[in-house]
C-alpha positions as CSV (number, residue, x, y, z in Angstrom):
1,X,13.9,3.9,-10.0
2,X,14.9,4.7,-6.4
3,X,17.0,7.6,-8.0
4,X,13.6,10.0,-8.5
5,X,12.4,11.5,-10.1
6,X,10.8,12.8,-7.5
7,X,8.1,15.3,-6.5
8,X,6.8,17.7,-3.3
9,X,3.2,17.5,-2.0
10,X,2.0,20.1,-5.0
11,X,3.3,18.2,-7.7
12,X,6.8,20.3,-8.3
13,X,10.1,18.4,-8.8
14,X,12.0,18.0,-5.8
15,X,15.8,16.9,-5.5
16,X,14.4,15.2,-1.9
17,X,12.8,11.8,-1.9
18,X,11.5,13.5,1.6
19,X,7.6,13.8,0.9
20,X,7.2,10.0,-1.1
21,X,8.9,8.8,2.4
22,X,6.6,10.4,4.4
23,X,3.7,9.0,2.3
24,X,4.7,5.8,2.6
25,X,5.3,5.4,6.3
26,X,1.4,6.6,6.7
27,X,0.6,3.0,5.8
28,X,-2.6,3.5,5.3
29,X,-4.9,0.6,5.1
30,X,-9.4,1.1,4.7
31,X,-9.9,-1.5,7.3
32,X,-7.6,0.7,9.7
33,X,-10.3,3.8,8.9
34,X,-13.3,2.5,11.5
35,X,-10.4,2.3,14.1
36,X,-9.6,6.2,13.4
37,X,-13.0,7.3,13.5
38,X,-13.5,5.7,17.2
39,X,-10.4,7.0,18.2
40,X,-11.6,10.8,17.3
41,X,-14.8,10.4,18.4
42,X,-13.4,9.3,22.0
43,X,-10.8,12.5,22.1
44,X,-13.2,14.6,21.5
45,X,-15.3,13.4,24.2
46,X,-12.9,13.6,26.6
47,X,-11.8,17.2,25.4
48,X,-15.1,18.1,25.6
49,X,-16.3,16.6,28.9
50,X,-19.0,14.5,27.6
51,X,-21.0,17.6,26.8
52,X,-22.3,18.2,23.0
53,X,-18.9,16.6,21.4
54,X,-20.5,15.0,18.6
55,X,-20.5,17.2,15.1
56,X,-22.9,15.7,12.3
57,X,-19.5,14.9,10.4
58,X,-18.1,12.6,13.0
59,X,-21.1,10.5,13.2
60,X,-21.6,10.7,9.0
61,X,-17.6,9.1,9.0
62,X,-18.1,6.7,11.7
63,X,-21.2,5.5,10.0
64,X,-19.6,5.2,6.4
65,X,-16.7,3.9,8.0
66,X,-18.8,0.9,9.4
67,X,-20.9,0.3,6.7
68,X,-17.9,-0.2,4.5
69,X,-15.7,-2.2,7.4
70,X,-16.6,-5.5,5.8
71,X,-16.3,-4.8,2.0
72,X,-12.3,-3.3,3.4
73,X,-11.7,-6.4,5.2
74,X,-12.4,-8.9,2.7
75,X,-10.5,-6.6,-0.1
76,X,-7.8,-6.8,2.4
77,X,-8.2,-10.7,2.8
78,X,-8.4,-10.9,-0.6
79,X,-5.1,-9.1,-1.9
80,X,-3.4,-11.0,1.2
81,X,-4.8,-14.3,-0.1
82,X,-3.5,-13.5,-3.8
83,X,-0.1,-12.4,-2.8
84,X,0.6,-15.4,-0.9
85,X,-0.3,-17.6,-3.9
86,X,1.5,-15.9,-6.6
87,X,5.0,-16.2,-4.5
88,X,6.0,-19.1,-6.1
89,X,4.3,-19.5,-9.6
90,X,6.8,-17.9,-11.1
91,X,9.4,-19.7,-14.1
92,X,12.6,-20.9,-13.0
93,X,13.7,-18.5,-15.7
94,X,12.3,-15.5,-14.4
95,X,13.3,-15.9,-10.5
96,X,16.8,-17.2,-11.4
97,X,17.2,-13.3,-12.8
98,X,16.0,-11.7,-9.7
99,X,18.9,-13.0,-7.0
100,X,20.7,-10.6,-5.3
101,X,24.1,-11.5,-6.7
102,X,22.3,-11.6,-10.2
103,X,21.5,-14.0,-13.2
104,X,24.3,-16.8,-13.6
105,X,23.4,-17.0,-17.4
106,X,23.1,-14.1,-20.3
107,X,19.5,-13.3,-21.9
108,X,21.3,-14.1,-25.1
109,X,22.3,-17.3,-24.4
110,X,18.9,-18.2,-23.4
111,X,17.2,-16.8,-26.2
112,X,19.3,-18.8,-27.8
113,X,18.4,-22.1,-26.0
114,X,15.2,-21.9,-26.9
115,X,15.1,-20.6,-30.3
116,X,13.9,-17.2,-29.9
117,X,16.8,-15.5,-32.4
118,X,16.2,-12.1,-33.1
């Protein structure tokens, strides 16, 4: 799975994994989008000199972007809440496979063990 396939930023094949890095250092998150907004708004204030910097498209973003703030955050909460519960529910059987130096036991034998003969 880390071995590609993998594609450029139109959708070709690429032998690079150089665009999928790039999109995942972005880390991107929708409660981070409000703190964007402010931050544009204030360069183009001070590039402007105070004078007529606000366009009608900045103020529509900052004003989506604030509306939508708390339905972000508690998504965010949320998915942070539910990936901290489901750390440990998982089977003995399951989590003994996924150790670094591998399973100590074969699927066969297991299946085995508990009757599941194919």
């Amino acid at each position: 799975m880390n071995n590609g396939p993998w594609f450029d930023k139109d959708g070709n094949h690429s032998a690079s994994d150089a665009f999928v890095k790039s999109q995942l250092a972005a880390h991107t998150k929708p409660t981070g989008f409000l703190a964007h907004s402010r931050k544009t708004i204030a360069e183009k204030k001070a590039a402007a000199g105070g004078k007529n910097y606000l366009s009608g498209i900045d103020a529509a973003l900052f004003l989506g972007d604030l509306f939508f703030y708390p339905i972000n955050w508690i998504q965010g909460f949320t998915y942070n809440v539910a990936k901290r519960r489901s750390r440990n529910r998982w089977p003995q059987i399951v989590t003994e496979r996924l150790h670094a130096d591998g399973p100590t036991t074969r699927l066969i034998d297991l299946e085995r063990e508990r009757g599941l003969d194919v």
